[in-house]
VOGU-3710 file (C-alpha; in Angstrom, 3 decimals, decimal comma):
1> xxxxxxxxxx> -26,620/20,432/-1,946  -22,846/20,413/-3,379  -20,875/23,503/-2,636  -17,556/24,010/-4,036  -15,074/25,920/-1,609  -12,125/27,150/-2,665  -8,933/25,747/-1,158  -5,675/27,298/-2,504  -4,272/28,438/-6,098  -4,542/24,787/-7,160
11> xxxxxxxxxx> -7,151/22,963/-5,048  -10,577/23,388/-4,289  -13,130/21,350/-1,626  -16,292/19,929/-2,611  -18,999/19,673/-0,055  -21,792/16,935/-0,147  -24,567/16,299/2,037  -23,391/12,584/2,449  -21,225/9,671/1,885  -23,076/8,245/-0,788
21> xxxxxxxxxx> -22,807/11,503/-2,811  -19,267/11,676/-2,087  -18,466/7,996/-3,279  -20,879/8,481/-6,656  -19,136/11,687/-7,674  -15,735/10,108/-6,977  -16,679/7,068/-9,186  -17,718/9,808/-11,567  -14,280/11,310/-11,575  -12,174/9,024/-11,326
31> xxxxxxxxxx> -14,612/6,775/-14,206  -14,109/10,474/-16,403  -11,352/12,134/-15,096  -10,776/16,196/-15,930  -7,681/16,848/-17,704  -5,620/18,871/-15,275  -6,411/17,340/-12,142  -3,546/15,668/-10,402  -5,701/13,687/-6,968  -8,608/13,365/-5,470
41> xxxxxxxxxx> -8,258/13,063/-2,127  -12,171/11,867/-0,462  -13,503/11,910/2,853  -16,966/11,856/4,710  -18,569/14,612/2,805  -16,150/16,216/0,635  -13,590/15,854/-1,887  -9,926/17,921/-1,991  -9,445/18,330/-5,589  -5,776/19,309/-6,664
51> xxxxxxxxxx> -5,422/20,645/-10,392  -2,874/22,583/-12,208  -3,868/26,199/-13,135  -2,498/26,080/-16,589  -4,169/23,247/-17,829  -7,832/24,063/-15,901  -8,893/26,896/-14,247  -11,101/26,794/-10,750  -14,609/28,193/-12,449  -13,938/25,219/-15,889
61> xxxxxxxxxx> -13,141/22,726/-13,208  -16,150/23,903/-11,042  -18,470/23,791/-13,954  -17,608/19,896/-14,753  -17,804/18,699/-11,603  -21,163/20,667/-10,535  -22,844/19,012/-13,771  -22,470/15,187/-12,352  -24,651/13,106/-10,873  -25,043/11,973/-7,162
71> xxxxxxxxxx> -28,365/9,488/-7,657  -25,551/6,698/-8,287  -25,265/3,553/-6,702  -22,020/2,552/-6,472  -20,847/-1,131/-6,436  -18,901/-1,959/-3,379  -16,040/-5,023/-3,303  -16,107/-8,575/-2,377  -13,527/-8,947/-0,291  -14,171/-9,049/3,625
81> xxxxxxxxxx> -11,483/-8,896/6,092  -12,166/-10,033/9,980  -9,642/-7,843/12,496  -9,639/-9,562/16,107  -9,526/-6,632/18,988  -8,487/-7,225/22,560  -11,165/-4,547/23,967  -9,285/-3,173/26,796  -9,089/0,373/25,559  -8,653/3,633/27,342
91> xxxxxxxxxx> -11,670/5,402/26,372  -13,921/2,018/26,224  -15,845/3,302/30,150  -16,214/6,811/28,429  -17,515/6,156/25,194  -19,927/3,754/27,192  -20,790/6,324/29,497  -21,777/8,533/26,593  -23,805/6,334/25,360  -25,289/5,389/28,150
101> xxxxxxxxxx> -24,373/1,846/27,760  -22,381/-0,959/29,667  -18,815/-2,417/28,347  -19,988/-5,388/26,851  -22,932/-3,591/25,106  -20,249/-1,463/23,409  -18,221/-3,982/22,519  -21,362/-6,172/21,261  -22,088/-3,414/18,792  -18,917/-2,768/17,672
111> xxxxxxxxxx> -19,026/-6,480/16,689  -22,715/-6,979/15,553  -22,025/-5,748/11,920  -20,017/-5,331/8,901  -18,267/-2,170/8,055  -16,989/-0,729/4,864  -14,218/0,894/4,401  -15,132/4,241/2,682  -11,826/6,311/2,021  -8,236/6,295/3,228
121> xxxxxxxxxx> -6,380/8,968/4,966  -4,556/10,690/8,303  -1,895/8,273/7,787  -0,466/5,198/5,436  -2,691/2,269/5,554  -5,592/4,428/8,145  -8,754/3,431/7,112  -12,539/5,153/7,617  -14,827/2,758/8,119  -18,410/3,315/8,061
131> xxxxxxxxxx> -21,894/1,686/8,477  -21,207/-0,240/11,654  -24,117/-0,204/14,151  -25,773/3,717/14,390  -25,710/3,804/17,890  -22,067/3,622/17,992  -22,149/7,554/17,319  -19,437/9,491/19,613  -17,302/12,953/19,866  -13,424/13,179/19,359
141> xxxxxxxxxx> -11,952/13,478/22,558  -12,007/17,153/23,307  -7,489/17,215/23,622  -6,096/15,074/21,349  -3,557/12,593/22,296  0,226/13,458/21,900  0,226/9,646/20,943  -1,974/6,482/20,074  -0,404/3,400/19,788  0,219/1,192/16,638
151> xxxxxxxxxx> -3,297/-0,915/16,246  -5,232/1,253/18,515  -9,089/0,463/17,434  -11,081/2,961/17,700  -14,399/5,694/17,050  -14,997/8,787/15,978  -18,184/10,622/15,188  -20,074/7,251/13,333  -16,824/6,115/12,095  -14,154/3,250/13,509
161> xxxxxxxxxx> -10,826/2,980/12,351  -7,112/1,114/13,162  -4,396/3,116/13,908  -1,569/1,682/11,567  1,201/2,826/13,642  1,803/5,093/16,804  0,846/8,343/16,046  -0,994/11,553/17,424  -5,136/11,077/17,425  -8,011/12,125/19,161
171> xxxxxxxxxx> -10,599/9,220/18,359  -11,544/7,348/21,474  -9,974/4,149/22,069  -12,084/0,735/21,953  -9,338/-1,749/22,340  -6,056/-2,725/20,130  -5,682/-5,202/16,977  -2,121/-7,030/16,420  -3,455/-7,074/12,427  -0,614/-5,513/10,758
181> xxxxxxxxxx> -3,033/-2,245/8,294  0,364/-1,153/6,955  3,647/-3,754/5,599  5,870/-2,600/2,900  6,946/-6,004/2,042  3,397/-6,735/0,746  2,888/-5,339/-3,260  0,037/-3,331/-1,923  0,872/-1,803/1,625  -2,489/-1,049/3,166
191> xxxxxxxxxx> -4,630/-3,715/4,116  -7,821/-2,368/3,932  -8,844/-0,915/0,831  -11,636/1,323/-0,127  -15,050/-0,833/-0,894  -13,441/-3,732/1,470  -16,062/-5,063/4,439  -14,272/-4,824/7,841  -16,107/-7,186/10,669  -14,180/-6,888/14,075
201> xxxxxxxxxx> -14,187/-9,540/16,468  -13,954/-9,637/20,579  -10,378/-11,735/20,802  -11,973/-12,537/24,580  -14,814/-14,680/22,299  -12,833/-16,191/20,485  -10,811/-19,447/21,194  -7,113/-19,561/21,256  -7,622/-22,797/18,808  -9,446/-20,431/16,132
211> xxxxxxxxxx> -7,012/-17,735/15,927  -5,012/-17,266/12,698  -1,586/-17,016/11,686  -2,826/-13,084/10,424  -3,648/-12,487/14,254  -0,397/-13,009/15,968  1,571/-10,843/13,672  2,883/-7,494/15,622  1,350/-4,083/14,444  3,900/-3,275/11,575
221> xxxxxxxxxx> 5,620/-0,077/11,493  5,830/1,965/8,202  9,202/2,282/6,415  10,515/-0,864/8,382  9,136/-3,994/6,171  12,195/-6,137/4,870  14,248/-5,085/2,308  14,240/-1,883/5,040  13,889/1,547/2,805  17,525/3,197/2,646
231> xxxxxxxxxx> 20,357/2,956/1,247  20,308/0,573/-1,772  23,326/-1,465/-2,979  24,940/1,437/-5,020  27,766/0,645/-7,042  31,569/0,474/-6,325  32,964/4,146/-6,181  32,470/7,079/-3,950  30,824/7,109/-0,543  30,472/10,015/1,782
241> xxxxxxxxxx> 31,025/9,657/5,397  28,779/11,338/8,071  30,962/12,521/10,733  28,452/14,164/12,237  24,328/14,319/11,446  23,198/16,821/13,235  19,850/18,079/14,700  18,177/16,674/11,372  19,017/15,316/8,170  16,818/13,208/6,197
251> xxxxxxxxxx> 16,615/12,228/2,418  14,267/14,452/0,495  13,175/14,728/-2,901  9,930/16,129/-4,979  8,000/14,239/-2,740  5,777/11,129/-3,677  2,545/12,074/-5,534  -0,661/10,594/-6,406  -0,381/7,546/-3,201  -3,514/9,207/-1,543
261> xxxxxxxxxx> -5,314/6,031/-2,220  -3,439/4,531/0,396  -3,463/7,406/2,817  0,232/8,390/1,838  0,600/12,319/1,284  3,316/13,297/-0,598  6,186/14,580/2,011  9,406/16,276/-0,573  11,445/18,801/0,341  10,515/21,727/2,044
271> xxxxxxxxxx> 12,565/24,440/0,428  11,739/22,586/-3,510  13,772/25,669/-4,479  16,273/25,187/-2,567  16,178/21,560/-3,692  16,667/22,324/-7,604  19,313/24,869/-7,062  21,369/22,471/-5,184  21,206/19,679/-7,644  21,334/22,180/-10,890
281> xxxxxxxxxx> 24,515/22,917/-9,433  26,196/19,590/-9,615  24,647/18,647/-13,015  21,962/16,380/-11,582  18,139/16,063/-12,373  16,158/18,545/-10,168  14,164/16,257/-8,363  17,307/13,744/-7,593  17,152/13,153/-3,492  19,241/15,241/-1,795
291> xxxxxxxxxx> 19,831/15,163/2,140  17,819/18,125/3,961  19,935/19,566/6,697  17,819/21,109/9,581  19,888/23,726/11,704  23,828/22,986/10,467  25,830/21,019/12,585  26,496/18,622/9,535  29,944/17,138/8,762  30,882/14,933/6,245
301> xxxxxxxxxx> 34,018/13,271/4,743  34,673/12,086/1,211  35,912/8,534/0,260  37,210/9,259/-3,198  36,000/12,209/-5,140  32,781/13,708/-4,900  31,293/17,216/-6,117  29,122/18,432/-3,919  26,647/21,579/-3,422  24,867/23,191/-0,292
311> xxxxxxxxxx> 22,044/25,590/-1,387  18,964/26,605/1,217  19,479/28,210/4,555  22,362/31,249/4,226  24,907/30,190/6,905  28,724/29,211/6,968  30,409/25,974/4,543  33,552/24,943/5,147  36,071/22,268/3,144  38,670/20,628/5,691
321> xxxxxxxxxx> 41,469/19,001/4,527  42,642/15,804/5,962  45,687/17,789/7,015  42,867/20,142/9,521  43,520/23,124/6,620  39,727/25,004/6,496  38,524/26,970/3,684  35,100/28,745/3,756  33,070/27,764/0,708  30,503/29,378/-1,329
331> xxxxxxxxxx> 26,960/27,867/-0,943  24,904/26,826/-4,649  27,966/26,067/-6,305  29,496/23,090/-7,142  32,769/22,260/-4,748  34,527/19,631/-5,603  35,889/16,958/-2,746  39,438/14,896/-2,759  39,686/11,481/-1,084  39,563/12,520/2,661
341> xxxxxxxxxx> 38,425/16,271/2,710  35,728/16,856/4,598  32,681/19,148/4,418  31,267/21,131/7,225  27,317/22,687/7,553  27,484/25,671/9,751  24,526/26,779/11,769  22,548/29,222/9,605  22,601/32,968/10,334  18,873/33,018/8,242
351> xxxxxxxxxx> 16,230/30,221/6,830  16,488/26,369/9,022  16,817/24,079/5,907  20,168/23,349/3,640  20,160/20,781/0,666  23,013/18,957/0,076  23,376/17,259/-3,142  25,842/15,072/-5,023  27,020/14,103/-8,421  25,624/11,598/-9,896
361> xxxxxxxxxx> 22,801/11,045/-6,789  22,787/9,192/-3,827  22,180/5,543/-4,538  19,304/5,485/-2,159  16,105/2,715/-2,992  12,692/4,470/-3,588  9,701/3,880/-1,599  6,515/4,079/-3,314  8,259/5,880/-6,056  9,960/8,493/-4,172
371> xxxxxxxxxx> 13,188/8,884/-1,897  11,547/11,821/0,065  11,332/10,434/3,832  8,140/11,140/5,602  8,574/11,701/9,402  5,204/11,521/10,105  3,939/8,520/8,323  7,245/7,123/8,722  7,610/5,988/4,894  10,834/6,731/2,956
381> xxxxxxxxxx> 14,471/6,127/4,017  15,332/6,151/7,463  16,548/9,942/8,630  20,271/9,834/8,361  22,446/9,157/11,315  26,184/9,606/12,208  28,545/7,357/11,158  26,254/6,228/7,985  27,979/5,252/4,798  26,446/7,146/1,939
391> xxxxxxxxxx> 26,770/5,446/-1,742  27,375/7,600/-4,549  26,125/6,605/-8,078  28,535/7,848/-10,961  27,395/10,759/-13,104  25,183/9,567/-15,974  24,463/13,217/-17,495  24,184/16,927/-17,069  26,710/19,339/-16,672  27,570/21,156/-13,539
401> xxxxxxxxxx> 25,418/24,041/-13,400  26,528/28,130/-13,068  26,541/29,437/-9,926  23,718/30,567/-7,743  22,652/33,714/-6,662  23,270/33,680/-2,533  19,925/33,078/-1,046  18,257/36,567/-0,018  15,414/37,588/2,032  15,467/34,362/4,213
411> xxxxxxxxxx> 14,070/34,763/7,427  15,576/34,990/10,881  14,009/34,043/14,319  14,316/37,987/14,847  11,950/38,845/11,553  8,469/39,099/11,221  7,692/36,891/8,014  4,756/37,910/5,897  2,993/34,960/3,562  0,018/35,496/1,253
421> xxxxxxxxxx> -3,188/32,872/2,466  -6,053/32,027/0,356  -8,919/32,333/2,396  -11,030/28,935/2,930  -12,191/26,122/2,961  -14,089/26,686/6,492  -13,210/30,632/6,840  -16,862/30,967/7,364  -16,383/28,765/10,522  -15,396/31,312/12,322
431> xxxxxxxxxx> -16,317/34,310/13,565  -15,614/37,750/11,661  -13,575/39,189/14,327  -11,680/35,756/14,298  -10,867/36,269/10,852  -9,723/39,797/10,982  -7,738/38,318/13,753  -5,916/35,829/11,939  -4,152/39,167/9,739  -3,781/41,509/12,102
441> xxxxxxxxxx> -2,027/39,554/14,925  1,482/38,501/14,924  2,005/34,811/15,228  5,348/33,176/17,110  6,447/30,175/15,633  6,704/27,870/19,044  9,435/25,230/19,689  7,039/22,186/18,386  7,272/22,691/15,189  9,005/20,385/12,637
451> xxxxxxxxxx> 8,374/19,132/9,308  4,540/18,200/9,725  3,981/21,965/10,153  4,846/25,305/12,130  2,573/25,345/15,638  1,647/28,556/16,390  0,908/30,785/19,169  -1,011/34,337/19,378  -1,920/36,473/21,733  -5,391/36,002/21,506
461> xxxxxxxxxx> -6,603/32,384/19,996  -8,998/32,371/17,160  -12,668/31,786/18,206  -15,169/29,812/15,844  -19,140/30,305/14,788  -19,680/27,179/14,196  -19,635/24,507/17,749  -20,456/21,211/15,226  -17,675/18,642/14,753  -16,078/18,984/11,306
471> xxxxxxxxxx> -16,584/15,649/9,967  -12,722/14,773/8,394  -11,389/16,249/5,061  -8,896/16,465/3,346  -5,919/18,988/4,030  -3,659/20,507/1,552  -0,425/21,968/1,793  0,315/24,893/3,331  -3,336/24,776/5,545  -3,953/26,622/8,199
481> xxxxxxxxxx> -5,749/24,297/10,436  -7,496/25,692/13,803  -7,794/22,634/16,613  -9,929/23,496/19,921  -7,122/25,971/21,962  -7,953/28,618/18,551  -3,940/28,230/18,429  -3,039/27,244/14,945  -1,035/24,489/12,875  0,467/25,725/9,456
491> xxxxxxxxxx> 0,630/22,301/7,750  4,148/21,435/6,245  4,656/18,481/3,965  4,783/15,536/5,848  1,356/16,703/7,466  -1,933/14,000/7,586  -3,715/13,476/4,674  -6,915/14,458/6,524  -8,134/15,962/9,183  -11,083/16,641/11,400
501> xxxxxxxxxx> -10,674/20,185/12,473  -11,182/23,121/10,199  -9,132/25,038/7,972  -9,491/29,022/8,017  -7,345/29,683/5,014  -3,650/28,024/3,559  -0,411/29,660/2,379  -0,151/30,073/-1,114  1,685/28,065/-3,324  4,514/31,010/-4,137
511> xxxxxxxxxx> 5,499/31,125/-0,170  5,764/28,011/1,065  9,369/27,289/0,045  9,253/30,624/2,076  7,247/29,038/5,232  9,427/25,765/4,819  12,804/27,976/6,351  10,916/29,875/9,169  13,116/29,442/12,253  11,513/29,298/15,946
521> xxxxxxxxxx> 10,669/32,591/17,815  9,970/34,426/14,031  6,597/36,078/13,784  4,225/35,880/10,913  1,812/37,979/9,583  -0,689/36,225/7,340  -2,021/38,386/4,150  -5,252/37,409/2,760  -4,878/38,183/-1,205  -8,540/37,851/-1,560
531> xxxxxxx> -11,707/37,379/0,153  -12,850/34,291/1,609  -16,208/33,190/-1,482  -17,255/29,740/-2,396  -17,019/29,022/-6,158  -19,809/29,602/-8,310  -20,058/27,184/-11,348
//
């Protein structure tokens, strides 16, 4: 039975009661797409559908996609890919213990049969495969890992999957692969693709003689294929100096849309406001990259002339002359910067994030079609260090834009922050007193947050109905995702793709430049703005 769940402002879930339902509606969609959806992100059961409210509305959408059919069979690809795995894996004694199997029976399943890879997500190049043998049919481990390395093979619920690169993960561990899933120099990145057959094989089976070129190559690591993402050849001119980087600073843009197929979400800027302003000011496009500054503490120096602006976080600017002469500067204007002055980001006194953009752009190569960098996936430039040599590209168009209003109502680590949630899609996961909890309790930001999201902690955690495993789904922006401790994770852009714990509501869409310049030790107070329903077509 498909159920349509709503997900935020501009995304909804849809619930199957299988894979093959989910894989003949997405043929469906994606064979007659709806004007106004952007992606479709899949998964086991479901599909994240992300649309634009001004060109469809939630109940049109809801009524197109509740009229398709399911009954399809759809036609998988040729191509079969063999992954050799050294089956020495943490979890390999555990997983056989829940099975009530020996090593080697484990193994010889895991081996007796083709998989297929079904959809993408978690991370670039991750892969879900599905239809190996059913008895290979295991929990997550109950506390994920902090970190799983790069080629980690391994199972979760019925499905097995590569880790592309290190990351954190809470599949159990079969063995590793050194089959690169993820290289940047190839034209497509990810080497398993959805419809490919996947047949892993015991590298203690096979002989040395028979191994392949493909099997020697190290795991890669995203964002770190030749030409390396960065800082392209940019023409003769300008450069800007980084004295100092900082706690943070990384390249940022509108972020890179529609790569789901490949398990890419789109990362971008944090504050997009914030973003704009900054390059309105200098006369540049508004989604030209501009360098996010986390926490001040940034210092750079001009090599020729430059007009900068700083607009985000509300804290101190200063321009220092070569001569040690300091002026403070206004922040979301345009300041313009002699050979040798130098600019200084002060720690902020409210918000975490500054934008700092340039004239003209920084001549910085895209990856995948954007300069944002993701610190999670590890795709995009690399983050900005000190003593880097920034290019400058000369100014093409635009005039430098009027001043900015100085940024108001950014939060402090003393303020409690209040952000309107859209309740869903798995509200109904929890209990009722959990979900009065989530808006009556104040939640501290904790010290492990960063860009992938804001970890929280309240005084009492947030207790579900529902004991089953969430099969993985796909996560928006701005999610509020619940893991085992009831402690949740407010999603920021560079968060997974997907995920396999459940979602009790998300920040909507008019806050989260808002939730992007929380500091650590602020509170928030979560404000449903309407009751948690599924959609009715």
């Amino acid at each position: 039975m498909m159920r349509l769940l709503p997900v935020n402002l501009d995304a909804l879930l849809v619930e199957l009661d299988d894979l093959p339902q989910t894989l003949a509606l997405l043929a469906s969609l994606q064979e007659r797409p709806i004007a106004g959806v952007d992606e479709l992100v899949p998964a086991a059961r479901t599909i994240l559908v992300r649309y634009r409210p001004a060109a469809v509305s939630a109940a049109a959408l809801a009524k197109d996609i509740a009229g398709r059919r399911l009954d399809r069979q759809v036609e998988r690809a040729g191509t079969r890919i063999e992954i050799e795995v050294d089956y020495d894996g943490e979890d390999l004694d555990e997983v056989a213990q829940i099975l009530g199997a020996t090593r080697e029976e484990v193994i010889a399943w895991h081996t007796g049969s083709d998989y297929t890879v079904a959809f993408t997500g978690f991370a670039p190049g991750f892969a879900y495969l599905s239809g190996g043998d059913p008895r290979l049919d295991v929990p997550r481990r109950k506390t994920p890992r902090t970190r799983v390395p790069a080629g980690a093979v391994a199972l979760a619920g019925t499905f097995s999957a590569v880790y592309p690169q290190a990351s954190p993960g809470g599949w159990q561990l079969l063995g590793v692969t050194h089959t690169p899933m993820w290289d940047l120099a190839q034209a497509v990145p990810a080497l398993l693709q959805p419809g490919f057959r996947v047949r892993f094989v015991d590298a203690a089976r096979r002989p040395p003689r028979a191994r392949t070129a493909a099997h020697a190559v190290a795991p890669a690591v995203a964002g770190t294929a030749a030409p390396a993402p960065g800082m392209a050849a940019g023409p003769a001119g300008a450069v800007l100096e980084v004295r100092n980087a900082g706690l943070q600073a990384v390249f940022q843009d509108l972020g890179r849309h529609g790569q789901a197929g490949q398990g890419v979400s789109a990362s971008g800027a944090l504050d997009q406001g914030a973003l704009r302003a900054a390059n309105r000011a200098v006369g540049n496009p508004c989604d030209a990259a501009a360098i996010e500054i986390v926490d001040g503490g940034f210092e750079l120096c001009s090599q020729g002339d430059t007009v900068l602006a700083v607009a985000g976080a509300d804290g101190p600017l200063h321009l220092v002359a070569p001569d040690g002469r300091r002026w403070p500067q206004p922040r979301g204007q345009a300041l313009a910067l002699s050979d040798g002055d130098r600019l200084v980001v002060g720690a902020p006194r409210a918000g975490v994030r500054s934008y700092l953009a340039v004239r003209g752009g920084f001549a910085v190569a895209p990856v995948l079609g954007s300069c944002a960098t993701d610190t999670l996936a590890k795709v995009g430039p690399d983050p900005i260090r000190t003593g880097d040599r920034l290019a400058v590209r000369p100014a093409v168009r635009g005039t430098v834009g009027t001043p900015e209003l100085a940024p108001g109502d950014l939060p402090t680590a003393q303020d409690i922050v209040v952000l309107d949630v859209v309740m869903g899609p798995r509200t109904d996961w929890f209990t009722p007193e959990a979900v009065a909890l989530l808006a009556q309790q104040l939640w501290s930001v904790t010290p492990q947050s960063n860009r992938v999201g804001l970890r929280l902690a309240g005084e009492q955690p947030l207790a579900r109905s529902q004991p089953a495993e969430l099969p993985s789904e796909g996560t928006a922006l701005g999610a509020i995702q619940v893991p085992a401790s009831g402690q949740p994770v407010l999603f920021l852009a560079d968060h997974p793709l997907t995920g396999g714990y459940p979602v009790i509501g998300a920040v909507a869409p008019h806050h989260l430049d808002l939730a992007g310049q929380i500091p650590i030790g602020a509170r928030i107070r979560f404000n449903p703005i309407r009751p948690f329903a599924p959609i009715t077509p």
